[in-house]
N, C-alpha and C positions, 0 to 999 in steps of 0.2 A: 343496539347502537353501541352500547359500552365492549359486548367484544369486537367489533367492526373496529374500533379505533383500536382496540388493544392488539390486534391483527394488524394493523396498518403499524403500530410502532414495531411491533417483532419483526416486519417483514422491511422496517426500515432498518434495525439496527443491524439484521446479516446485510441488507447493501454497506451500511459504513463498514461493517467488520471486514468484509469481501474488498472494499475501495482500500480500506487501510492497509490490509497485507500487497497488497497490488502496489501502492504508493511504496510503503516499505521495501518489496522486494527491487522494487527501481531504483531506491535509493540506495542498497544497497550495488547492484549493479552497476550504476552511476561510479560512485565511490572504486568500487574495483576498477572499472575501466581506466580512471581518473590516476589510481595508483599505478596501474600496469604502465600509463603513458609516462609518469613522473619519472618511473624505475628508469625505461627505456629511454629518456633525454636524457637522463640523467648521467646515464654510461656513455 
């Protein structure tokens, strides 16, 4: 039972890990898209 859970938290923490670079890279993206618009009104 105690590795059954210990398994279920490993296998939860690569989903956050996996969700987090996924979240990151979109805000990253976000951000860029955001500046490209800024530059281009901006001229």
């Amino acid at each position: 039972m105690h590795d059954e859970s210990r398994e279920q938290a490993s296998r939860t923490e690569k989903f956050f890990g996996h969700g987090l670079k996924q979240i990151e890279h979109g805000f990253k993206s976000a951000f860029h898209v955001i500046h490209v618009s800024s530059v281009n009104f901006g001229s």
